[in-house]
C-alpha positions in Angstrom: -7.8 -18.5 -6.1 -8.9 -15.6 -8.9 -6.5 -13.5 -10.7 -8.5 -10.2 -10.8 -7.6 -8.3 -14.2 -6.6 -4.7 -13.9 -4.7 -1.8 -16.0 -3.3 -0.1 -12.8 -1.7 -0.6 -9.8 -1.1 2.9 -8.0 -4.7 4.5 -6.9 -4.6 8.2 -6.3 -5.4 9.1 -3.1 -8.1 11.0 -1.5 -10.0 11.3 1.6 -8.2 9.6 4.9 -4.6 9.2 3.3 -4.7 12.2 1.3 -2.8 14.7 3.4 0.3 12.5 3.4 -0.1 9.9 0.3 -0.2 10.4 -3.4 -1.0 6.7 -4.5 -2.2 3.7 -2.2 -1.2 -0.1 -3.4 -3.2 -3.2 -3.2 -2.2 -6.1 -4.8 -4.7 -7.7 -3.4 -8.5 -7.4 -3.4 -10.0 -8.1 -0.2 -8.6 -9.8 2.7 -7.7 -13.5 4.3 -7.9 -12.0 7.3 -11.5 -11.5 7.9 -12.4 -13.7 10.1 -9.5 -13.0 12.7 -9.6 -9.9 15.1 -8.8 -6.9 12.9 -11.3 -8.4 10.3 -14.0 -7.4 12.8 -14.0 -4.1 12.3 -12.3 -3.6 9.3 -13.1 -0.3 7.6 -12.8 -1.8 4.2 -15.5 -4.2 4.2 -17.7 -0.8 4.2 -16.4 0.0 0.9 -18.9 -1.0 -1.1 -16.5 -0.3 -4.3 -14.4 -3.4 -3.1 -17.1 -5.8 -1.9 -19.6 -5.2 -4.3 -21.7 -6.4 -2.5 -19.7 -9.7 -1.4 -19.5 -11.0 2.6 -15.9 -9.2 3.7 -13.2 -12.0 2.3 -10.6 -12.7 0.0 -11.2 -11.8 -3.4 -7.8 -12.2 -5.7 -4.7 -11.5 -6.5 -4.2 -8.9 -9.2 -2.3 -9.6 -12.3 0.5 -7.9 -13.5 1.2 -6.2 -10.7 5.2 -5.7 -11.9 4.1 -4.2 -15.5 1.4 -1.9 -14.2 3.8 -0.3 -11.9 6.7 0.0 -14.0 4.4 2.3 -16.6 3.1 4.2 -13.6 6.2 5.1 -12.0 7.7 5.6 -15.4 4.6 8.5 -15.8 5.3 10.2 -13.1 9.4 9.5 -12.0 10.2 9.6 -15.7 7.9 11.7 -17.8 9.0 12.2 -21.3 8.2 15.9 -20.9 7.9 17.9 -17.8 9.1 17.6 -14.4 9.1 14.4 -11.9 5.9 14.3 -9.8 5.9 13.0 -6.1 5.0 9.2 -5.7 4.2 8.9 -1.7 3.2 5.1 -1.4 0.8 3.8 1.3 0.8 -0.1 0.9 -2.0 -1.2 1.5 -5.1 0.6 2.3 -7.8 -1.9 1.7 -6.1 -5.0 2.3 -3.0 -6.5 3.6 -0.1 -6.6 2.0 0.8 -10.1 3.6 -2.5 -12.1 3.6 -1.6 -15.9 4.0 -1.8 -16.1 -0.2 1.7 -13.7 -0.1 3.2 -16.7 0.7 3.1 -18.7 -2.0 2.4 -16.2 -4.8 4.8 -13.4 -3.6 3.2 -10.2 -5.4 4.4 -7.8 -2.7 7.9 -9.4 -2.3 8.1 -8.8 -6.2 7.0 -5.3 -5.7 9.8 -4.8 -3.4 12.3 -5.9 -5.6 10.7 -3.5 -7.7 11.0 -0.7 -5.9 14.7 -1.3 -5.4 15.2 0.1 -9.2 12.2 2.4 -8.8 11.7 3.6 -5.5 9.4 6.2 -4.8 9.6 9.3 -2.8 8.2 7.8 0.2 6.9 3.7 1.2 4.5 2.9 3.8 4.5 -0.8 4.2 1.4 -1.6 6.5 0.6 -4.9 7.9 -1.0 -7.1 10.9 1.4 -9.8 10.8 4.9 -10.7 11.4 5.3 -12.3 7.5 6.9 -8.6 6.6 9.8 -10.1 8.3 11.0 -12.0 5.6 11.1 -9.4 3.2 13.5 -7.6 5.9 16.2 -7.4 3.7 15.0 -5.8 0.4 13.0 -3.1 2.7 16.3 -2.6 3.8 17.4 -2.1 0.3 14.1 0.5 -0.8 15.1 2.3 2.4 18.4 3.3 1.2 17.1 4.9 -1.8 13.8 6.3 -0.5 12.0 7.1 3.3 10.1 3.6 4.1 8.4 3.2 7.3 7.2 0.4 8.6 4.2 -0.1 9.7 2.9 -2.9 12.0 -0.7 -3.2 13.3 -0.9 -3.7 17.5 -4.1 -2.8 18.5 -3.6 -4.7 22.5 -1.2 -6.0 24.5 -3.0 -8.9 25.0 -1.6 -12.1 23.1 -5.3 -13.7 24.8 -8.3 -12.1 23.8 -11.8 -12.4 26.0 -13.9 -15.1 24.9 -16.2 -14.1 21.7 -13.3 -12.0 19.8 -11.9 -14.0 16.6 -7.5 -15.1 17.0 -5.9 -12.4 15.9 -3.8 -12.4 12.6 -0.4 -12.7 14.4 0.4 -12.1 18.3 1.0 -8.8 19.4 3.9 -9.7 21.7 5.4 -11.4 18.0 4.7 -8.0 15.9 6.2 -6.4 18.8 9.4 -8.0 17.7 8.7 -7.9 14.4 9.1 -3.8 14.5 12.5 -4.1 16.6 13.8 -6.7 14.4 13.5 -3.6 11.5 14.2 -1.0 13.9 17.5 -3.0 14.8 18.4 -2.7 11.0 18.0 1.5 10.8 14.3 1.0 9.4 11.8 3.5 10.9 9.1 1.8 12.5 5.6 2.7 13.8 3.3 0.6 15.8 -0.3 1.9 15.1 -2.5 0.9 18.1 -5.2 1.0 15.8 -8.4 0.7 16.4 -7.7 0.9 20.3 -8.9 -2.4 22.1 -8.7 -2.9 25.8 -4.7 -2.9 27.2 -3.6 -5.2 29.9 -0.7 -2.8 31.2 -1.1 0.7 29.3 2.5 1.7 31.1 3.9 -1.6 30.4 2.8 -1.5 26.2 3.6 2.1 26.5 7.1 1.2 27.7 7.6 -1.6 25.4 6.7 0.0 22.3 9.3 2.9 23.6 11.6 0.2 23.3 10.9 -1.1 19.3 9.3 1.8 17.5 10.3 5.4 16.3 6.7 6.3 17.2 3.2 5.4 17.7 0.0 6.3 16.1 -3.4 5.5 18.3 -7.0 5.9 17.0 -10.2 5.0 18.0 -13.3 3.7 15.9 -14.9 6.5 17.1 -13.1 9.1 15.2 -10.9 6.7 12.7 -13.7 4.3 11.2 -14.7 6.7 8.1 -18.3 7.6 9.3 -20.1 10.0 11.9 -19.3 8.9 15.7 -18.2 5.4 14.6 -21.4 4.3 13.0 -20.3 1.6 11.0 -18.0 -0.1 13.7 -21.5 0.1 15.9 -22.8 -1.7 13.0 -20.4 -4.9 13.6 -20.6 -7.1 16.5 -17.5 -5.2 18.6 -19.4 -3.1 20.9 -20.9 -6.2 22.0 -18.3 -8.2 22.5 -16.5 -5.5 24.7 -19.4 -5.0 26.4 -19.7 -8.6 27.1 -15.6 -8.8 28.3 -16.1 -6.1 30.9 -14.7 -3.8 28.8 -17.4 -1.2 27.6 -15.4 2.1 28.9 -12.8 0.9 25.8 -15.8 2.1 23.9 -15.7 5.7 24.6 -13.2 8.0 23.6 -12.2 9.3 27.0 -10.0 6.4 26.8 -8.2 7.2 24.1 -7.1 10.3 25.6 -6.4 8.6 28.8 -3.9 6.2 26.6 -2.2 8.9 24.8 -1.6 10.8 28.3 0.3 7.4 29.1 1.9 7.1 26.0 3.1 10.4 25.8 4.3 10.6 29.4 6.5 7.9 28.3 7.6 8.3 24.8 7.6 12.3 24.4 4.5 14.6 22.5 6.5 14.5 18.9 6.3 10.5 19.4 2.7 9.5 20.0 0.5 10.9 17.1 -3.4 10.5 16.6 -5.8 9.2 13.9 -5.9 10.8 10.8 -3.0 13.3 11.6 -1.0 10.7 12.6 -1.3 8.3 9.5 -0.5 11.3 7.3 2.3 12.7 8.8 5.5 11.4 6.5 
């Protein structure tokens, strides 16, 4: 495993997040989950200034994380002169902040604990897998001295995937509890159904994620993916895999209006938000 050597934790942000975030945080450089579902059509691995030119993977772990974003928050919670600034975290945007190597080295739990003396204004914690869960109590602990929202992945209802698409990183059905296990403890949740794959039962998801999220934010590679009319996800195998499933009307974006008119039917407008709009709005 590399330690990747860096001078900053907290990336200003621009484009995508930049309506809603100030800084994004990876402690991590690429991701372990690349060859599951999600890693698919990841949008990262079309940022060429994170591969560099590498096959979409793991990279590293960065080193000192903890030091890089005590300075940084110092800067702009504590300046020696001037007013505080707003800090509005999204963590992570190119990676995930509970790859498989969290486990072990524990860089996002420390940054948790972290945030507990130095929270910012706002925490998005964003994540495909149900590993948040054991960090449930210190995101407990940042959400009593900031606004945290968690953030879980659930792209399907479907724990069983046609045959071609990759395991996914964790079940749906398990991140489904995963976001009432938080919501149970006062957190604020969101599922983002993101990209939209192919639903089993859109009233029965629609109903369940009533039941363990404050709201829902879908998108669709067509208008979420970073490039014009979903070019680079048409560059990945996906199209032809849904194609291949049976599934090729999941590939237009009539169906993601069709979804939301579920979803909305059931949850409420103010609860089921879209794409961009919907990622920035903390």
């Amino acid at each position: 495993m590399e330690w990747i050597e860096n001078k900053s934790i907290l990336t200003p942000t621009s484009g995508f997040l930049g309506r809603g975030y100030t800084h994004s945080l990876n402690a991590y450089s690429g991701c372990a989950f690349a060859g599951t579902t999600c890693g698919l059509f990841c949008y990262a691995q079309h940022n060429h200034w994170i591969t560099e030119g590498r096959p979409w993977g793991f990279y590293g772990a960065k080193k000192n994380t903890i030091t890089c974003y005590r300075a940084e928050y110092d800067r702009i919670k504590r300046p020696r002169r001037g007013e505080p600034k707003p800090l509005k975290i999204y963590m992570s945007s190119s990676t995930d902040p509970y790859v498989p190597q969290e486990k072990q080295l524990g860089l996002t739990r420390s940054l948790l604990d972290e945030m507990v003396e130095r929270p910012p204004d706002v925490l998005v914690v964003q994540t495909h897998t149900t590993l948040i869960e054991r960090d449930l109590d210190v995101i407990q602990s940042v959400a009593q001295r900031c606004q945290v929202w968690v953030s879980i992945t659930v792209e399907t209802d479907r724990d069983e995937l046609p045959a071609g698409f990759a395991r996914p990183a964790s079940l749906p059905s398990q991140r489904l509890e995963t976001l009432k296990r938080f919501r149970g403890r006062g957190i604020s949740t969101q599922a983002t159904v993101s990209p939209l794959m192919p639903l089993a039962n859109p009233e029965a998801f629609a109903v369940r994620l009533d039941q363990v999220c404050d709201r829902v934010i879908l998108d669709h590679f067509l208008i979420g993916d970073g490039s014009k009319n979903g070019l680079r996800t048409k560059r990945t195998g996906f199209i032809d895999l849904l194609d291949a499933a049976g599934f090729g009307e999941w590939a237009r974006l009539e169906k993601l209006w069709e979804i939301r008119n579920v979803m909305t039917a059931i949850l409420g407008e103010a609860r089921v938000l879209v794409s961009c709009e919907g990622f920035n709005a903390v």
